[in-house]
N, C-alpha and C positions, 0 to 999 in steps of 0.2 A: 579846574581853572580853564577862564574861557580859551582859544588859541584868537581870538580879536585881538588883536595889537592896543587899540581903543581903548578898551575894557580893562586890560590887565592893569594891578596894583604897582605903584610906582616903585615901590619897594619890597621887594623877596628875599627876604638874606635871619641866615640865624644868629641872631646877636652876638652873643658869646663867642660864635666863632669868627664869623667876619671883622669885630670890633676887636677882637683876643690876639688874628695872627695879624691884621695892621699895624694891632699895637708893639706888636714883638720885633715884627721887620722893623719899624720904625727903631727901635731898642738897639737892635742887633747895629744896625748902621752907623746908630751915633755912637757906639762902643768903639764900629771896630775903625770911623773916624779917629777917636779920642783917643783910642789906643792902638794904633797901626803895626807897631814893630812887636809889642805885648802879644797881640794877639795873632800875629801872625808865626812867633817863637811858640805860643799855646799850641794852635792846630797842628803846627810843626811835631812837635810834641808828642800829641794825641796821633799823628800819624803813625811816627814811630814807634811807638809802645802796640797799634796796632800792629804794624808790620811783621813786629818780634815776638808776641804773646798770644795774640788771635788771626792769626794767617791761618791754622789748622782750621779753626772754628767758618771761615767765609770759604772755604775750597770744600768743607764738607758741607756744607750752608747749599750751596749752591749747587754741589753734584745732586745731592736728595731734591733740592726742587725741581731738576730735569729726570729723574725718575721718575717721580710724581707726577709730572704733565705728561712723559711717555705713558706710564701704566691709565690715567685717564681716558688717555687715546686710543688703547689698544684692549683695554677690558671693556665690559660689559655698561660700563657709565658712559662712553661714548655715545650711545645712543638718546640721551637727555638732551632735551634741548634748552638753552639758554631764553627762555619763556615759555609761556605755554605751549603745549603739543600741537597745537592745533598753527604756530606764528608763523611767520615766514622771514628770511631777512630784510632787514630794512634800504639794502644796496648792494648792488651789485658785484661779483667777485672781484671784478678789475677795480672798481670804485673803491672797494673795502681795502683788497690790498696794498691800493696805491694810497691812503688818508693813514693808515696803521704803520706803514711804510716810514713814509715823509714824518712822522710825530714821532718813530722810533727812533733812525737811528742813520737816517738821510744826508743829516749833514756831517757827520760822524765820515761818510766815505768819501764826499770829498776833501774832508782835509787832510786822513789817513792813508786814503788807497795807493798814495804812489809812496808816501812817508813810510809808514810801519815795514812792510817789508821789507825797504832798503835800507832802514836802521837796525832790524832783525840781522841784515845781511853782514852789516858793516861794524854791530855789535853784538855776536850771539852772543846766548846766555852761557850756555858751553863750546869746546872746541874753536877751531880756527877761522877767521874772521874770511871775508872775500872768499870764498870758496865753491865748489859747486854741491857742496853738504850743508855750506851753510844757509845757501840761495834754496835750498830744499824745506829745511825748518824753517825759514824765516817762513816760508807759506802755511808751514804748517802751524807755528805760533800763530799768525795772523789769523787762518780758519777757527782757530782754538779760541779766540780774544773775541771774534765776529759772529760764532756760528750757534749753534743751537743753545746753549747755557745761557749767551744774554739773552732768546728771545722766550729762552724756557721759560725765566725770569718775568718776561713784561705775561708771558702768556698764564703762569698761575694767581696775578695781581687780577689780569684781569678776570680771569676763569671765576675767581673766588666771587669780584663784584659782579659780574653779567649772571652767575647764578642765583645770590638770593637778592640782589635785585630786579630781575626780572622773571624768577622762578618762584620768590617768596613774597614779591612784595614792599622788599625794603628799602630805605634809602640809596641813592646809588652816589654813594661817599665811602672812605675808605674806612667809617667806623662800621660798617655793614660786616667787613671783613672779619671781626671778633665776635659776631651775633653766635656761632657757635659753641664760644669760651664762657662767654657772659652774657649771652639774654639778653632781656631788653634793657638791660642796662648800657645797650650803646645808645640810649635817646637822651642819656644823664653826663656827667660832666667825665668821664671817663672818653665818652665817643666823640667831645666838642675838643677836647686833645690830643686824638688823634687824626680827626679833619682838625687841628690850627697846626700840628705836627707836617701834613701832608700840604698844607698850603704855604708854609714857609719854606720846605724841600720843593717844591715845583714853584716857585715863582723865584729862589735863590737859582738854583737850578735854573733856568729859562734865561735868567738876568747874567749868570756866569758865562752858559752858551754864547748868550747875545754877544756878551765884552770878548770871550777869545775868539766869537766866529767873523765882528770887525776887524780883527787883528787881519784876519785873512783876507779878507774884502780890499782893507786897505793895502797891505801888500801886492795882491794881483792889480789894484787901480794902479799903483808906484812901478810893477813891473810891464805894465803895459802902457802907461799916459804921464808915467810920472810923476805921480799927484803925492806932494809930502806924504811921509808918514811921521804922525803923532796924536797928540792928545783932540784936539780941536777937529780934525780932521775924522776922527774918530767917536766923538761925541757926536759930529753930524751923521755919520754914518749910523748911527743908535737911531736918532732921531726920525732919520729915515722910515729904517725898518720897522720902531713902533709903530710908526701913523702907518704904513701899510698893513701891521699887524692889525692896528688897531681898525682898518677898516675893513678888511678880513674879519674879525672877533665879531664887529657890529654886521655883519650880512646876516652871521648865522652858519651854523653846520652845514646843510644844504647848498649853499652858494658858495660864501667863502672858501672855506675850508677845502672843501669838495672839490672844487675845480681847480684850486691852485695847488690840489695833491696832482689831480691829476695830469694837470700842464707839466707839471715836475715829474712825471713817472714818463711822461711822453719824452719829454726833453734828455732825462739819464741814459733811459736805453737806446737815442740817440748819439747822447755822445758815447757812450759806450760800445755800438756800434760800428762808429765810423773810426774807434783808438782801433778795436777788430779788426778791420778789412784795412786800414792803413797801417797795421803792426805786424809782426809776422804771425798771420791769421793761423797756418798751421801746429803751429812748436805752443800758440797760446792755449787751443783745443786740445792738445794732449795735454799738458801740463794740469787744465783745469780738471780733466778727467783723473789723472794720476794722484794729483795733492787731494782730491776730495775722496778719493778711496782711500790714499794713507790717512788721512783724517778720520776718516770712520772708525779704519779697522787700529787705531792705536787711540780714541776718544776715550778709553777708560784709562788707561797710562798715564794720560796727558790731564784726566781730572782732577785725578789725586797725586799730580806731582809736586812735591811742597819743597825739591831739591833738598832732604834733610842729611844728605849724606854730600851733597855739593853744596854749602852755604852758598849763597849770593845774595845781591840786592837788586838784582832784574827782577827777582820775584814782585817785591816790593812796588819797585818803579815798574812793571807791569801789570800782570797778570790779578796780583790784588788790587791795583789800582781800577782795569774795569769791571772786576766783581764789584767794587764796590759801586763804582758807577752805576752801571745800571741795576743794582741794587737802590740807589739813591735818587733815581729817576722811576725807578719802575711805579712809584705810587702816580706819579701822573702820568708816565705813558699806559700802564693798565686801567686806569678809569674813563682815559680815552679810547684805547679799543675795548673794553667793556662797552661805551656809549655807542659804536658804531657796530656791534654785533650781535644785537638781539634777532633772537631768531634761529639760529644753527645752532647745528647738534656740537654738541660737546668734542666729538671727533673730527668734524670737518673746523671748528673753530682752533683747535691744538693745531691740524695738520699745517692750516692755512697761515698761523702766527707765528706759525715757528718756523717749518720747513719751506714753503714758500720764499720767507724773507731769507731765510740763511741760504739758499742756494743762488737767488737772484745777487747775495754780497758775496759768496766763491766766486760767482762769475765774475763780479765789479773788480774784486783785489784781483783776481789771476790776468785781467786785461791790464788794469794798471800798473799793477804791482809786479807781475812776473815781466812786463815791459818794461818796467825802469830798470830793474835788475838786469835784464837781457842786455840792457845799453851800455849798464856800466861793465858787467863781467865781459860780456862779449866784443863790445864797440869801444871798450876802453872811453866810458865817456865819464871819466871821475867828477868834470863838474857839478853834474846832477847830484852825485852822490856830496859834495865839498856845499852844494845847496843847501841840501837836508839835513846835514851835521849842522848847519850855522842859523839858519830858520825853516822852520820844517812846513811853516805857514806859503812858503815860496815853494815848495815841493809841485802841486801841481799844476802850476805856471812855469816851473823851469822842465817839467816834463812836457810839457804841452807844445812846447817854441821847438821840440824837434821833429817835430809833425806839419804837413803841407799847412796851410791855410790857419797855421797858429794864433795871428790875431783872433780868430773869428772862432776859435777854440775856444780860447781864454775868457774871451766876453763870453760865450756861453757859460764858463763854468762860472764868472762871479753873478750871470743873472739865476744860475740855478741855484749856488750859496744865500745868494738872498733869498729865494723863494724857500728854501729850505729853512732859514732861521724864520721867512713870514710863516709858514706852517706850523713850526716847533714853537713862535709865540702863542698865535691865534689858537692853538687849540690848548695850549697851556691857558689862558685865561677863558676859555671855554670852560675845561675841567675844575681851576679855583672856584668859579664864578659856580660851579651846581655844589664844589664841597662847602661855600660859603651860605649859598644858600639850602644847605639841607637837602642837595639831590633833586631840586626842581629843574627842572628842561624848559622851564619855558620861562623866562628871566628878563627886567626889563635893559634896552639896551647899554644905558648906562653903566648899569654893575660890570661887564663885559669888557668894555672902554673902562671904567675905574683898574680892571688886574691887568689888561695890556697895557695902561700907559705905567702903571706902578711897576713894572716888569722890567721895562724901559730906564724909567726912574732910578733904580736902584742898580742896573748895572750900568750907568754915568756916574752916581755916586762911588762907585766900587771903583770902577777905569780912573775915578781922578784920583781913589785915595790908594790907588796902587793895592788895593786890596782885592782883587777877584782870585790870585795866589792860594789868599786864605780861606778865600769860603768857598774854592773848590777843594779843598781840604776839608774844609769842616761840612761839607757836604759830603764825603766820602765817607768821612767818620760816622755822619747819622747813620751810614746806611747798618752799622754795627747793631744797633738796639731794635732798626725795622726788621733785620733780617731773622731777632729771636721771634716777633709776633709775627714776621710772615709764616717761617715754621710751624706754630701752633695754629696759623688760620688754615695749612694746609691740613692738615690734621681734623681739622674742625672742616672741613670742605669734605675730606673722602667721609668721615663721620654721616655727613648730610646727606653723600653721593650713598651709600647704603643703605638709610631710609629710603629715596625716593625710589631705590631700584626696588625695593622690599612691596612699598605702596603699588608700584607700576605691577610687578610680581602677581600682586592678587586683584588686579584691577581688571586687567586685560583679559578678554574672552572677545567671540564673534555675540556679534547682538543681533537678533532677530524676531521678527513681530512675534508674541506668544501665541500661539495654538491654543484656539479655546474650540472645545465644544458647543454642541447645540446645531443650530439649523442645519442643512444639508447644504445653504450656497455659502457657508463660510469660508470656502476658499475661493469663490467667487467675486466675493467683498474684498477680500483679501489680494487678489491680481489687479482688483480695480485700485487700491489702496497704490500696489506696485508701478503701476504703468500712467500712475497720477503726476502731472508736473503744476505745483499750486502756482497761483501767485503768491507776494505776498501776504496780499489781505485775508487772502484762505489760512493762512500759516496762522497769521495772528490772530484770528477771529480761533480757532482750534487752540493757540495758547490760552487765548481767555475764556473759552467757554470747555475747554477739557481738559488742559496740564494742570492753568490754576487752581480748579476746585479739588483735584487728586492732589494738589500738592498740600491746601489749606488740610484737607481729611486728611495726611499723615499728619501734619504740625498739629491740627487740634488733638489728633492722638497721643502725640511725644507729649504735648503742656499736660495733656492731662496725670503724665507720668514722670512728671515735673523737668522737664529736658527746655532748655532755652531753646523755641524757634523761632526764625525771622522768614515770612513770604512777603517778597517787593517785586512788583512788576514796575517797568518804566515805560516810557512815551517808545523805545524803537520795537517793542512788541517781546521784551525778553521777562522770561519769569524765574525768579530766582528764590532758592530753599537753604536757608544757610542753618544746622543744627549745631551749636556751641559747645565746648566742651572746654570751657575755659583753659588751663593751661595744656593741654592737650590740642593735637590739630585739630580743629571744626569740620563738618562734612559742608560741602557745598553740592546741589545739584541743580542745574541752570538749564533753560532750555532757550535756544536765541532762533530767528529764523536765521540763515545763509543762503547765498544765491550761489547758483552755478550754473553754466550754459547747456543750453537743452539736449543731448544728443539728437545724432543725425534721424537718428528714426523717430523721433518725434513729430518731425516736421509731415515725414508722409500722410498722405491726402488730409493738407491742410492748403488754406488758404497764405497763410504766413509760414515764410522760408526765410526771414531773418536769421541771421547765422549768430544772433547776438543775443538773440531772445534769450533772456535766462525763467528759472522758476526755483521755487524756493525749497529748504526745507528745514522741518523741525531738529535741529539736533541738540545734542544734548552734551553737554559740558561741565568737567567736574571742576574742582582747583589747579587740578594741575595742568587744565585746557580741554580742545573738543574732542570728543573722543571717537567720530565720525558716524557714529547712528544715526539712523531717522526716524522718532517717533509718530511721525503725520500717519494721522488717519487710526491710531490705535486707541482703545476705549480708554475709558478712566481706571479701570480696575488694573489693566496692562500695564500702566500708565505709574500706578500705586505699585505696583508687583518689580516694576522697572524701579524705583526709588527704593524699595526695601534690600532689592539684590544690590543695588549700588553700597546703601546703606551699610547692611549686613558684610560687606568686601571690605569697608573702610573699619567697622570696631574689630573684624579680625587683622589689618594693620595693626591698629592701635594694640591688640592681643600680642601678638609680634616685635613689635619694637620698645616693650616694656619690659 
C-alpha cells in the first residue's frame, strides 16, 4: 500500500469485525439502557462469584505471566529481536518510554498516588489502622498493586504480538496471539472474535476511564474555580477530551500521540519534582529506597497471598480488582506497545516495559503517597485523610493546597489528567482502528475519528445511564476467560521462542569470501574485492549480472527435482530465492544492496573528503533478516556454494524441529 495519503483506499476495515464489535457495543448499550438495575445486580453478581471461586485462579494467572516475561528476559531468547535481525527501533528510548507510559497506566497515578496509600493506611487489610506498620504496608501494598505484575501483564500481551507480527509476518491484531494454538486458522471466524472480543474490552475500557477520569477533572475545576459538579458539566468535559482526542487520533502516531506523551512525561517529573524539593526531600529518599528493597525481597509472599487463613474482602475490593484490570486493558495497551517497539531485542523490550515504568511509579507513590501519609500521621492533618474517605477523586487537590504556589499546582495536574485520558483515547482508537481493520498501519483518517468519537459516545451514554459502575465490572469479569487464552499464547510464544533459537543455532557462523584455487593473483583479486567501496550501481549491476543467474542455476535445479521455487528481482536492485516447502517454513535467501559511510581511510589521497560519502554493499538476507555478509565481488559458483550452505543449515532446522 501506497504511504500517498492521495492514493490510499477510502476504506480499510475487515467486515466481520469492524461491522460485528459496532454491532455489539451498540447491543451492549441499549441492554444495559433498558436494564440498568438487572444488569448492574448481574455484574454485581459475576463479580462476586469471582471473588469467591477464582481469586486462586487470577493470583496464579498472573504470578506465571511475570515468570514468563522474567525468564524471556534473562535466558537465551533475550537476544531475538522483535523483527528482523538486521531492524533497528522505530523511536527513541525517551520517546518509547514516555508513549508506552502515558497508554499504560499514566493516569492511573494521578488519581491514586496520594489516594491508595492513605486508604491503605487508614484501612489495612490486617492489623491496626493509623500506625507507623501500617504507614509501612500501605507502601508496600501500593508497590505490589503498581509494580512489576501489572507491567508483566501489558509486557507479555505485547511480547507475544511485536513477535509474530513483526518476526513472522502476521497480522498485528490480537488474533495473531493464538497463531501458535491454531494456525492459520486465525484468518477464519475463530480470529474475527477475538479482534471484536478485544475491541469491545478497549473501547469499554477507554470509555469507562474517560466517565471516572471526568469525575476527577470535574472535582479539581469545583475545588479550585467552583464550577458545579454534575451530569451536564461533565458530559461537556467528555466532549472536550474526545475532540482533543480525536485530533490527536487524526495526526497519526508520529505527531499526536508522540508529543503529547511526551509533553506529559515532561510535565510529571515536573510536578514530581518540585512535591520532592518542597516535601521533606530527605525522609522521601529513604523511604523510596527502603519500601522498594522490602518490595523485592517479600514479592514472592506477597504473589501468592490469597489471605486463606485471614478471610477478608480487601482481597476482593483490591488486589483482584487490579489483576483484573489490567488483565482487561492489557489487550489494548500491549498492541500498543507492540506498535511502538519494533526493533529491540526481546531483552531490552522486557527490561524497558516493565522495569522502567515500575520504578519511575515507586518514585511517583513514595513522593505522593508517603507525603500525604507524613501529613496526616506526622502533622496531624486528618483532613486530607476525612478527604479521601469521602471522595478520593479530591485526593490530589486536597494534597496539593498544602504546598506553596497550590493554585498553579493544581492546574497543572488537571492539564496533565487531561493529557493523560488525551493519550489513553487517541491511542486506544489508534489500536481499535488496525484490530478493525486487520492489522493495517496505514488507515484512512476517518476510521480513526469513527473509534475516538464512538469512545466518547458510549462513555455519555454510560455517565447518564448511571452505568459506567457496571461495565467496569463486567470489564473486570472479561478479563477471567482472556486470562486462560493469555496462558496458552504464552505457551505457544516460548514454544516459538525455541524454534527460532534452534533456527538461529544452526544459522550462525562467520562468513567469508570462499578460497578458490587456480591463478597465483587470487589473493590479489581478492584484497582488491576487500579495499573496494562500490557505488550503488556497481552493486546492482553485480546483482543482476552475477547473484541472479546463480540463483536462477540453483532454482532451475530444485524444479528440476520437483521443489517450488520463486526468483523476483525488483526496481531497488534486490534479488530474492524463496524455495517452498508448503506447510513447513520456506527457505528464503535475498541479497539487497545497503549503504554505510566510507571509513576514514577511504578518503586518503582522494580528491573527495565528504564525511557523508557512503558505498554500498551486497548483503545477504535470510527470513529471519540480514545477516551482515558481503557478497560483492565473489564469482557465481561462490555465490551457488553460499546458497546451498545457507540451504543445507535451514533442512537441518527443519531436521531438528520435527
Amino acid at each position: 500500500m501506497t504511504n500517498d495519503p492521495s492514493r490510499r483506499p477510502k476504506v480499510v476495515i475487515n467486515p466481520p469485525v469492524f461491522f460485528g464489535s459496532a454491532g455489539i457495543i451498540m447491543l451492549i448499550l441499549v441492554l444495559t439502557l433498558a436494564f440498568k438495575q438487572e444488569s448492574q445486580q448481574l455484574f454485581a453478581q459475576v463479580q462476586d462469584w469471582i471473588v469467591i471461586n477464582a481469586s486462586w485462579f487470577y493470583i496464579l494467572a498472573v504470578a506465571l505471566i511475570l515468570m514468563a516475561a522474567i525468564f524471556c528476559m534473562v535466558s537465551r531468547y533475550g537476544n531475538i529481536k522483535l523483527g528482523p535481525d538486521h531492524s533497528q527501533p522505530d523511536y527513541s528510548n525517551i520517546t518509547w518510554f514516555a508513549m508506552l507510559f502515558c497508554a499504560g497506566m499514566g493516569i492511573g497515578l494521578m488519581f491514586f498516588g496520594v489516594a491508595e496509600p492513605l486508604m491503605h493506611t487508614l484501612q489495612p487489610p490486617v492489623g491496626d489502622a493509623s500506625t507507623a506498620t501500617a504507614a509501612r504496608e500501605a507502601m508496600q501494598i501500593t508497590f505490589f498493586h503498581w509494580g512489576l505484575h501489572a507491567w508483566a501483564i501489558y509486557a507479555m500481551v505485547a511480547l507475544i504480538l511485536a513477535f509474530f507480527a513483526f518476526r513472522h509476518g502476521l497480522p498485528l491484531t490480537l488474533r495473531s496471539a493464538l497463531y501458535p494454538l491454531i494456525g492459520e486458522r486465525i484468518y477464519g471466524p475463530i480470529g474475527n472474535a477475538v479482534d471484536i472480543f478485544a475491541i469491545i474490552g478497549t473501547v469499554f475500557g477507554v470509555a469507562t476511564s474517560l466517565g471516572f477520569g471526568v469525575l476527577q477533572i470535574n472535582s479539581g475545576l469545583n475545588y479550585l474555580f467552583g464550577i458545579p459538579v454534575g451530569v451536564p458539566e461533565q458530559v461537556i468535559l467528555i466532549v472536550v477530551t474526545t475532540t482533543l482526542a480525536t485530533l490527536s487520533a487524526a495526526s497519526g502516531l508520529d505527531k499526536g500521540i508522540r508529543r503529547l506523551s511526551e509533553l506529559n512525561m515532561i510535565l510529571a517529573v515536573a510536578l514530581m519534582l518540585l512535591i520532592l524539593f518542597l516535601g521533606p526531600t530527605v525522609f522521601l529518599i529513604k523511604a523510596y529506597v527502603q519500601a522498594t528493597g522490602t518490595y523485592l525481597s517479600g514479592i514472592v509472599s506477597k504473589t501468592f497471598n490469597l489471605y486463606a487463613y485471614e478471610p477478608t474482602e480487601w482481597l476482593g475490593g483490591w488486589t483482584l480488582f487490579y489483576w483484573g484490570w489490567w488483565l482487561s486493558w492489557s489487550p489494548f495497551v500491549g498492541m500498543f506497545i507492540a506498535r511502538v517497539s519494533r526493533g529491540r531485542t526481546i531483552r531490552e523490550f522486557i527490561a524497558g516495559v516493565i522495569f522502567l515504568p515500575a520504578g519511575f511509579t515507586f518514585l511517583w507513590m513514595t513522593v505522593f503517597g508517603e507525603s500525604a501519609i507524613s501529613m496526616y500521621l506526622q502533622e496531624g492533618l486528618t483532613s486530607l485523610a476525612d478527604t479521601v474517605q469521602n471522595d478520593n477523586s479530591l485526593a490530589l487537590f486536597a494534597f496539593l493546597e498544602q504546598f506553596p504556589f497550590s493554585s498553579f499546582l493544581s492546574g497543572l495536574a488537571i492539564v496533565m489528567v487531561v493529557i493523560f485520558f488525551v493519550t489513553s483515547a487517541d491511542s486506544g482508537a489508534l489500536v481499535v482502528d488496525m484490530l478493525a481493520s486487520g492489522g493495517k498501519e496505514h488507515t484512512p483518517i476517518w476510521q480513526r475519528i469513527f473509534w475516538s468519537v464512538a469512545a466518547g459516545l458510549v462513555a455519555i451514554v454510560l455517565l447518564l445511564a448511571d452505568g459506567l459502575q457496571a461495565l467496569q465490572t463486567a470489564t473486570i469479569a472479561s478479563a477471567l476467560p482472556f486470562s486462560v487464552i493469555l496462558l496458552a499464547s504464552v505457551w505457544g510464544l516460548l514454544k516459538a521462542l525455541s524454534l527460532d533459537i534452534t533456527k538461529r543455532g544452526t544459522y550462525y557462523r562467520t562468513h567469508l569470501a570462499p578460497r578458490t584455487g587456480g591463478s597465483s593473483d587470487n589473493w590479489q583479486q581478492r584484497l582488491r574485492t576487500m579495499m573496494m567501496f562500490p557505488r550503488r550501481t556497481h552493486v546492482t549491476r553485480f546483482v543482476t549480472d552475477v547473484v541472479q543467474p546463480a540463483c536462477e542455476a540453483v532454482a532451475a535445479e530444485l524444479r528440476d527435482r520437483n521443489v517450488d521455487v520463486k526468483v523476483v528481482q525488483d526496481d531497488n536492485g534486490r534479488i530474492r530465492m524463496e524455495v517452498l516447502h508448503g506447510d513447513e517454513v520456506d527457505f528464503v535467501y535475498e541479497v539487497r544492496p545497503r549503504a554505510y559511510v566510507q571509513p576514514a581511510f577511504a578518503f586518503r589521497d582522494t580528491e573527495d573528503e565528504r564525511e557523508d560519502r557512503k558505498y554500498f554493499r551486497a548483503e545477504v538476507h535470510l527470513q529471519e533478516g540480514g545477516q551482515n555478509y558481503d557478497i560483492m565481488g565473489w564469482s557465481r559458483d561462490a555465490i551457488i556454494s553460499d546458497i546451498l550452505d545457507q540451504y543445507e543449515k535451514h533442512l537441518h532446522f527443519l531436521h531438528l524441529v520435527r
